[in-house]
N, C-alpha and C positions, 0 to 999 in steps of 0.2 A: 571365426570372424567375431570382432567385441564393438557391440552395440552401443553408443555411445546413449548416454539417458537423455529424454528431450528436457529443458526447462519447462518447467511445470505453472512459473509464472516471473513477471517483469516487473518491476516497480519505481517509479520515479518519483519520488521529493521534493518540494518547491515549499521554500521558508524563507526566513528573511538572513540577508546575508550574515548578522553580526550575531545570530544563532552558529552558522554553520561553518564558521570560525572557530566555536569552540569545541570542534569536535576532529579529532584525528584521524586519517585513514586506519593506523593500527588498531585504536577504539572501535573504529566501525568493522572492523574485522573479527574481533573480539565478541562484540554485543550490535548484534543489527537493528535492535530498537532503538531508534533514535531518541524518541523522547521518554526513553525510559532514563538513556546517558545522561540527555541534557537534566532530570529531575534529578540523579544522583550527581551530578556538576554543581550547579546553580541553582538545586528546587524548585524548577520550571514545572508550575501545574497545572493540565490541559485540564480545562472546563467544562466543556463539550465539543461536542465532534456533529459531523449531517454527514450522514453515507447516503450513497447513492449507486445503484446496480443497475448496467444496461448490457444488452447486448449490441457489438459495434463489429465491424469488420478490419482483421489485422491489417495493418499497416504495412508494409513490406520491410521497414528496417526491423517491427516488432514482431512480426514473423517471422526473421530471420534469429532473432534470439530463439522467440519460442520452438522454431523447428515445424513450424506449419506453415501453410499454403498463403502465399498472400490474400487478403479478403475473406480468410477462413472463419466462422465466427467465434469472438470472443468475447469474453464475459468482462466487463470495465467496472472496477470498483472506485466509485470516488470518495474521497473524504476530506472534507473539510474541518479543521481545529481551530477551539480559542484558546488562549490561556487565561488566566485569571490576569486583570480586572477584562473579561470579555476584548481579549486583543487578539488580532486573528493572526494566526501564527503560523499553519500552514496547510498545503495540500497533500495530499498523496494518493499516485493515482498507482493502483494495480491491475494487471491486465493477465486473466487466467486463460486457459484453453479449455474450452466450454465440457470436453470430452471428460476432463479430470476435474470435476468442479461441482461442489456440493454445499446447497445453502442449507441451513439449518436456523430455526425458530423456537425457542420455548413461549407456550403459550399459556399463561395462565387463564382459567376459565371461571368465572363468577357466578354464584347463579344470578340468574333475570327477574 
């Protein structure tokens, strides 16, 4: 019997329309970083970003991707971009299964 592998995680993109025009499905096939294409397209330069980590309960169409239990929980990453001059340009939210999911921090320590 061959065990199909679960998705590991989901992601959806929200930009402004006359970005997401310049980008091709084959592109996005190619190179899944979006705004890595758009900066080699256009030299579009994200400025900064605000993440944000919660734990939320699957959704049942995004548990259906992920291969878990509807309301199972899941790990919601949000992030918001600007680009330069500070124009907010988009979101992106990704949604992990808690089970396979690992935050990591370098911390640098000063003394006191």
């Amino acid at each position: 019997m061959v065990r199909s592998r679960p998705n590991l995680y989901f992601f959806k993109n929200y930009m402004p329309v006359e970005l997401t025009r310049l980008i091709t499905k084959t592109e996005l096939q190619k190179e899944k970083l979006i705004l890595k294409l758009l900066k080699e397209k256009i030299g579009l330069k994200v400025s900064k970003g605000e993440m944000y980590l919660q734990a939320v309960p699957a959704e049942p169409d995004v548990a259906s991707i992920l291969h878990c239990q509807s309301f199972e929980p899941l790990i919601h990453m949000q992030t918001y971009f600007w680009s330069e001059p500070e124009l907010p340009m988009g979101i992106a939210n990704v949604y992990f299964r808690a089970c396979f999911f690992k935050y990591k921090v370098n911390v640098e320590i000063s003394t006191y």
